[in-house]
C-alpha positions in Angstrom: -29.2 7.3 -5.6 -30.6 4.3 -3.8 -29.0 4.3 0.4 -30.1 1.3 2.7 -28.3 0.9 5.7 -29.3 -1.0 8.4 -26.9 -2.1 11.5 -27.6 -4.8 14.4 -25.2 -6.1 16.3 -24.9 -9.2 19.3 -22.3 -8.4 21.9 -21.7 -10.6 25.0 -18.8 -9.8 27.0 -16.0 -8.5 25.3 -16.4 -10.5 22.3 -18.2 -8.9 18.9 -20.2 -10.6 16.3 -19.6 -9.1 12.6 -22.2 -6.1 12.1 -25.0 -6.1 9.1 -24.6 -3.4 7.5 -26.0 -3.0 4.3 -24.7 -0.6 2.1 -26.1 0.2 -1.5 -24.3 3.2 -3.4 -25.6 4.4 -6.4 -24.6 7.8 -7.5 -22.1 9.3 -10.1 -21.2 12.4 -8.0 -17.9 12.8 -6.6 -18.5 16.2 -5.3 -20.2 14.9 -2.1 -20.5 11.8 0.3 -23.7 10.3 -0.1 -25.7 10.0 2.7 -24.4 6.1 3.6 -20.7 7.3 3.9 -21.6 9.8 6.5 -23.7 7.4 8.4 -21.4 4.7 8.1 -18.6 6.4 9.8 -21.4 7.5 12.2 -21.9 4.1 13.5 -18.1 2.7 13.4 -16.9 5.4 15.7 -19.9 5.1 18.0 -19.6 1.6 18.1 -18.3 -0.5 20.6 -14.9 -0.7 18.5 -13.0 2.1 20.5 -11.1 2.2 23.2 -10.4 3.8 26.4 -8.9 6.9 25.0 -11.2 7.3 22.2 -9.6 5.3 19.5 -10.8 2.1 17.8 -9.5 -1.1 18.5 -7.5 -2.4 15.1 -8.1 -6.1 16.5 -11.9 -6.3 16.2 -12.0 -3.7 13.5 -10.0 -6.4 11.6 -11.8 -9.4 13.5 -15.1 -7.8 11.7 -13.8 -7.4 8.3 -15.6 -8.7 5.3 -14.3 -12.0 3.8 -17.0 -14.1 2.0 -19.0 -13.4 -0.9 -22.3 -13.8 1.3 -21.2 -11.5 3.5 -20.3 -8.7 1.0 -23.6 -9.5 -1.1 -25.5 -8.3 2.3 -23.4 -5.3 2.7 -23.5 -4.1 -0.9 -25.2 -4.7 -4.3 -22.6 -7.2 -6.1 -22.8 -10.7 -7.8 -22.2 -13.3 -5.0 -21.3 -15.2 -7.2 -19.0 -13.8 -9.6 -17.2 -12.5 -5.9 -17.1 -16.3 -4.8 -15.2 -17.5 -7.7 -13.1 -14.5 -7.5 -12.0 -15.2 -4.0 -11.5 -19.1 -4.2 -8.6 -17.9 -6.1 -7.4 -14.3 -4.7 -8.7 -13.8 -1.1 -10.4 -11.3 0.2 -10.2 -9.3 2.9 -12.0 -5.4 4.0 -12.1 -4.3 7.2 -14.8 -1.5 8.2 -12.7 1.2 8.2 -11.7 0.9 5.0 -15.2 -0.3 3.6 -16.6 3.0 5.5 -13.9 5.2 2.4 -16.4 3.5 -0.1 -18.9 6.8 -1.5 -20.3 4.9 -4.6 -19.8 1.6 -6.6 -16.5 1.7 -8.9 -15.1 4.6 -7.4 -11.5 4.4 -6.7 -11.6 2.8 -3.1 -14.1 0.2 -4.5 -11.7 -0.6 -7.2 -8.8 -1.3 -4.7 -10.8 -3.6 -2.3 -13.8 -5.4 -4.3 -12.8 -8.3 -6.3 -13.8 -8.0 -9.8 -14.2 -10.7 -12.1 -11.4 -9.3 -14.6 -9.2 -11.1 -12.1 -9.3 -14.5 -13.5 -9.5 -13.2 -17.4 -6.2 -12.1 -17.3 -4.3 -14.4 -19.8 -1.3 -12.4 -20.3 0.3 -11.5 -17.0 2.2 -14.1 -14.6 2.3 -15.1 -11.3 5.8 -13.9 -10.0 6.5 -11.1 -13.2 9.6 -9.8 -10.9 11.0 -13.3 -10.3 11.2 -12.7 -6.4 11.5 -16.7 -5.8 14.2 -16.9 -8.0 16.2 -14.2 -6.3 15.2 -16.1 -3.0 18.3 -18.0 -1.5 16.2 -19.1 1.5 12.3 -19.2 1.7 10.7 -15.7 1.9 14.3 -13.9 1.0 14.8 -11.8 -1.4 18.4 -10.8 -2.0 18.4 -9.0 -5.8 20.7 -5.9 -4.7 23.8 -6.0 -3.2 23.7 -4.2 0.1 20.5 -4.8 1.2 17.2 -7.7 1.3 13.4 -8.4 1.8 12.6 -10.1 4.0 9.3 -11.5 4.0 7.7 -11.7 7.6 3.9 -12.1 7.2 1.7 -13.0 4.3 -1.3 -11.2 6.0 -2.8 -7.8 5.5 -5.3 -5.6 7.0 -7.4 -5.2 3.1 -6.2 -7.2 0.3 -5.3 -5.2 -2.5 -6.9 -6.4 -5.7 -3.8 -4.9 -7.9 -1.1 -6.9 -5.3 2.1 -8.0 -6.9 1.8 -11.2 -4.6 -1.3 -12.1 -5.3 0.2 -15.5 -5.9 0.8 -15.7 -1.6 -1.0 -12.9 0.3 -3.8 -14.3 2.4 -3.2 -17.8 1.3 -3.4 -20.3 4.5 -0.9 -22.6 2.5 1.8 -19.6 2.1 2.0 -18.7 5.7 5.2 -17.3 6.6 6.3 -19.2 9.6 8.9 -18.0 12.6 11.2 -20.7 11.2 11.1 -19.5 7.6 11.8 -15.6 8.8 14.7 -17.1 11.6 16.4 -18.9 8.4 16.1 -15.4 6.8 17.6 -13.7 9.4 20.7 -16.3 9.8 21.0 -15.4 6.2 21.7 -12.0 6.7 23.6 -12.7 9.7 26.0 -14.5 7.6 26.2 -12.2 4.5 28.2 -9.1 5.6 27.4 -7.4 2.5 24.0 -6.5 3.3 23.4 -3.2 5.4 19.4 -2.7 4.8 16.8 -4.8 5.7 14.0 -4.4 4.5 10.5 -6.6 6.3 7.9 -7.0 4.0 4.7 -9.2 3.6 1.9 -9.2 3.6 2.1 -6.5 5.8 4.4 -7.0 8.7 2.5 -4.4 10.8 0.0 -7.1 11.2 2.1 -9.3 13.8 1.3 -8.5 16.9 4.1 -6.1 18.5 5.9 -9.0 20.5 6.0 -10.4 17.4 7.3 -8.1 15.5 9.5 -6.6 17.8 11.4 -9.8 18.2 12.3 -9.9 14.7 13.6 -6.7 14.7 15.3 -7.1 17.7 17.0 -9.6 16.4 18.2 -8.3 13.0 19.1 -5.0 15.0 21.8 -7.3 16.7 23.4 -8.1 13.6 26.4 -5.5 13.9 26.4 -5.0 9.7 23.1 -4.2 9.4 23.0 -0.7 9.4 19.0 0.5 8.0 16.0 -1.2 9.8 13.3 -0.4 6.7 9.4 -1.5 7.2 6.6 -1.3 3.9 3.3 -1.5 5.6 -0.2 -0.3 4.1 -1.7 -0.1 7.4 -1.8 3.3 7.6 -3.9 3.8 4.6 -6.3 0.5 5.2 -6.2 0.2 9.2 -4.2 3.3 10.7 -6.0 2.4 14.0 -3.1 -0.5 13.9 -0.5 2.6 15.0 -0.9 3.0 18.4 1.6 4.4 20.9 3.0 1.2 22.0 4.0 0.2 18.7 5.8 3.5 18.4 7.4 3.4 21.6 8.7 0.2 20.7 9.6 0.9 16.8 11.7 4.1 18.3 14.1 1.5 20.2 15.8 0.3 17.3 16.5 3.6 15.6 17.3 3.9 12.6 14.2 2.5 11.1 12.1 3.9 8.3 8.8 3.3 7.1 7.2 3.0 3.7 4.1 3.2 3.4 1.0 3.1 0.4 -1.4 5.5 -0.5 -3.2 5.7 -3.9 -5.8 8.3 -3.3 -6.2 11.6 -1.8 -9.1 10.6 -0.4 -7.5 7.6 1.5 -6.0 10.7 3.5 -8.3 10.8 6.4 -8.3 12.2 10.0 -7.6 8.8 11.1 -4.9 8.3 8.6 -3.2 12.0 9.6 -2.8 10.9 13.1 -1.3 7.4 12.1 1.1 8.7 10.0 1.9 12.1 12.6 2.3 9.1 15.4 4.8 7.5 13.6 6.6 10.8 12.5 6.6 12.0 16.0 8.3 8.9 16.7 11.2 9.4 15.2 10.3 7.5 11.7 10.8 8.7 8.3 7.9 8.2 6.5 7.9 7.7 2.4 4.6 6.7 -0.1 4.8 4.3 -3.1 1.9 4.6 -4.9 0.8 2.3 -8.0 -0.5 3.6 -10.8 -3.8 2.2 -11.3 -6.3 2.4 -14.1 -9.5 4.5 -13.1 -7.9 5.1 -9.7 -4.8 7.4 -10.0 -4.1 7.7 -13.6 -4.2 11.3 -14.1 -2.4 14.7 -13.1 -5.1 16.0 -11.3 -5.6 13.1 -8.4 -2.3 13.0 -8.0 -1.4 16.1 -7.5 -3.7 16.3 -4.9 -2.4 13.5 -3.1 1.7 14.2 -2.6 0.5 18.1 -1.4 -1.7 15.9 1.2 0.7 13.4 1.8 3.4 16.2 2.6 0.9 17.7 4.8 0.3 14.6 7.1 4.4 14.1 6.9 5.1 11.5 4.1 7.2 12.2 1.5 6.2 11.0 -1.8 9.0 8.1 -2.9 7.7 5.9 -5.7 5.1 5.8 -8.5 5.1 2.2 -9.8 4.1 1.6 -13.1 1.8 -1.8 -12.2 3.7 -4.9 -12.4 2.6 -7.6 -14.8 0.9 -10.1 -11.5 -1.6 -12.1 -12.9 -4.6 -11.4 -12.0 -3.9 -7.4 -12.0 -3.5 -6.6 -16.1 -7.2 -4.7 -15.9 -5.3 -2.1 -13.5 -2.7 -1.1 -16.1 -2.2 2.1 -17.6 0.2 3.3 -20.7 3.2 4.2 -19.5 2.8 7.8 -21.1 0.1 8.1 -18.1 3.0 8.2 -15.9 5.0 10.7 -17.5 2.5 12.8 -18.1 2.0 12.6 -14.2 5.6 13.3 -13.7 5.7 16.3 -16.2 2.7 17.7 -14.7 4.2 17.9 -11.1 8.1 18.6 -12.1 8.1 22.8 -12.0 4.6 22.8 -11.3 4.8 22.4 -7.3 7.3 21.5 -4.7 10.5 19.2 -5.7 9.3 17.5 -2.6 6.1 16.5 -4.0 7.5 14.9 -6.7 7.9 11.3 -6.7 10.1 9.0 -8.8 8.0 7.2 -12.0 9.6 3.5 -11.9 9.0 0.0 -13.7 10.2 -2.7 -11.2 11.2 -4.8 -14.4 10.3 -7.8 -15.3 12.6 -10.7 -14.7 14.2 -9.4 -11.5 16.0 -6.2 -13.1 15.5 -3.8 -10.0 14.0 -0.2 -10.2 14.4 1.9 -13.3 13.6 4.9 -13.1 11.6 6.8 -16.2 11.1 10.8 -16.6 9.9 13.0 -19.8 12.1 13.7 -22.3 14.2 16.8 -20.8 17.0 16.6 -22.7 16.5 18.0 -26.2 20.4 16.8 -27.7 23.6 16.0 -25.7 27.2 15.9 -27.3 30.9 16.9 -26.0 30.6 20.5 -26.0 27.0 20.9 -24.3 23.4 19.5 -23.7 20.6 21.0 -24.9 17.4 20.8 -21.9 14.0 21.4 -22.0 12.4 22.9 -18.8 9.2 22.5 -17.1 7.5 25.5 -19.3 9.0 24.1 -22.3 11.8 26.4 -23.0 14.8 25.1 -24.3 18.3 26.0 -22.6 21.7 25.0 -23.3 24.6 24.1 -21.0 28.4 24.2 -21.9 30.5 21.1 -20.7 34.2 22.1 -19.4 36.7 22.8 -21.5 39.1 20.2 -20.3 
């Protein structure tokens, strides 16, 4: 294992120039940090990045991420080059905290945050696989089922995913969501009585500041039909130092609002993403997971078993697995379907019902969720089904006479 990490830093006034730190990770042990993790975290939270009651400051944290190939060449031993022509295309974006996750190259927080060349070889998926513009009756509106929308409110995020479904928009300074695109959005739903959950999307709208975002919500919480206030943010996982007590104070005001959020990982369950997450719960907020299922990431029993019992344990309930959608740009993340049943079939009996997400495919073409378990059901007719349980017995179960 080769470590080299070297940090300088140029502060005048309250203003902070991004850090050098240079990170090389060579190892194939998960078993232990390497040395460079440890001292990496070292010199975040002694840095200059916290505040007055001990936390860090999301702003700079964010203001200091890595977003040029130069940049992460410093930091880490990559091909500048093969990252430059990656991010012409799909932008990048990692801010320290999550770099600091990183233990050794191609482990699965470098997979979710390091652009890979694989990213422009992919002939065979498409831009917009679940045909979100075409269900868009206004820009950045997505009305697909009947009671409820997305509503798209920022096209920023604190890390950009390299598996994103938008990749097509997210980070893209020519698909910026404007305060006129989301205030035709919500006249939409102001006129469309049908619709009784919103749901603010992105991007990541936790990334508006909380004036911001608390004027949007403000505003659809006036709209007398609208009964569910949902918000999908991954800023718990990549930037939790984003959930700070004023947002919570303010997010309680417009009960009842709910909160999905995005681990992949177990080990994306840190101390700093536990008091996040136990913020928000204390709150008031329900708090659910989707998860993707991601090639060399999450694809097996094992890892994620290990993160719903942690997720549980930090208050999230796990909500979705998504088989990955066909986004160009993401087919080297996909996994066989069978991966997720056998997922599924591995938690189902095995540990809590609570712990045990639904397997979906958002289907192509703008079909919604379906949802996908193993085969329980061994034969089905009039008089009586025929199951299979968890352990593999087989039981049977008489219908009514009548």
């Amino acid at each position: 294992m080769t470590v080299n990490v070297n940090l300088q830093r140029s502060i005048k006034g309250q203003s902070q120039k991004n850090s050098d730190v240079e990170v090389c990770l060579e190892s194939d042990s998960e078993d232990e940090p390497p040395p460079s993790y440890k001292f990496l975290n070292q010199i975040v939270s002694k840095s200059l990045f916290r505040k007055d009651d001990g936390t860090r400051d999301w702003r700079i944290l964010l203001k200091n991420s890595i977003v040029d190939a130069e940049d992460l060449a410093r930091r880490c031993n990559i091909d500048k080059f093969e990252v430059d022509d990656v991010i012409k295309k799909y932008p990048m974006r990692i801010n320290p905290y999550y770099f600091s996750l990183i233990r050794r190259k191609n482990d699965p927080i470098w997979k979710q945050c390091m652009p890979d060349i694989n990213e422009l070889k992919d002939s065979f998926c498409i831009d917009d696989p679940l045909n979100e513009e075409g269900d868009s009756p206004v820009p950045g509106l997505v009305h697909r089922y009947p009671d409820r929308v997305l509503l798209m409110v920022s096209n920023q995020c604190a890390m950009y995913c390299r598996f994103c479904t938008r990749k097509r928009a997210v980070g893209k300074p020519l698909k910026r969501i404007t305060m006129d695109d989301i205030l035709k959005g919500i006249d939409y739903i102001r006129v469309h009585k049908e619709v009784r959950d919103v749901i603010l999307s992105g991007g990541d709208p936790l990334l508006l500041k909380d004036e911001v975002l608390e004027d949007i919500i403000r505003r659809i919480r006036n709209i007398r039909h609208v009964e569910i206030i949902r918000i999908g943010t991954r800023v718990p996982c990549t930037l939790p130092q984003r959930i700070t007590p004023e947002l919570c104070n303010m997010l309680k005001k417009y009960h009842p609002v709910y909160i999905n959020t995005h681990f992949n990982h177990p080990r994306e369950i840190t101390p700093e993403s536990k008091r996040a997450c136990e913020m928000l719960a204390d709150a008031g907020i329900p708090l659910g997971n989707q998860s993707v299922l991601l090639k060399g990431v999450n694809d097996n029993p094992e890892v994620m078993k290990e993160l719903v019992h942690k997720l549980l344990m930090i208050r999230v309930k796990p909500y979705y697995i998504y088989q990955a959608d066909l986004s160009r740009g993401t087919n080297h993340f996909r996994t066989k379907i069978k991966a997720g049943l056998d997922i599924i079939r591995a938690l189902r009996g095995f540990t809590s019902g609570m712990a045990v997400p639904q397997f979906v495919i958002d289907a192509p073409g703008g079909g919604g969720k379906i949802p996908l378990l193993p085969d329980y059901v061994v034969s089905h007719d009039d008089n009586k089904i025929v199951l299979k349980n968890y352990a593999g017995k087989t039981y049977e179960y008489h219908e009514p006479c009548s």
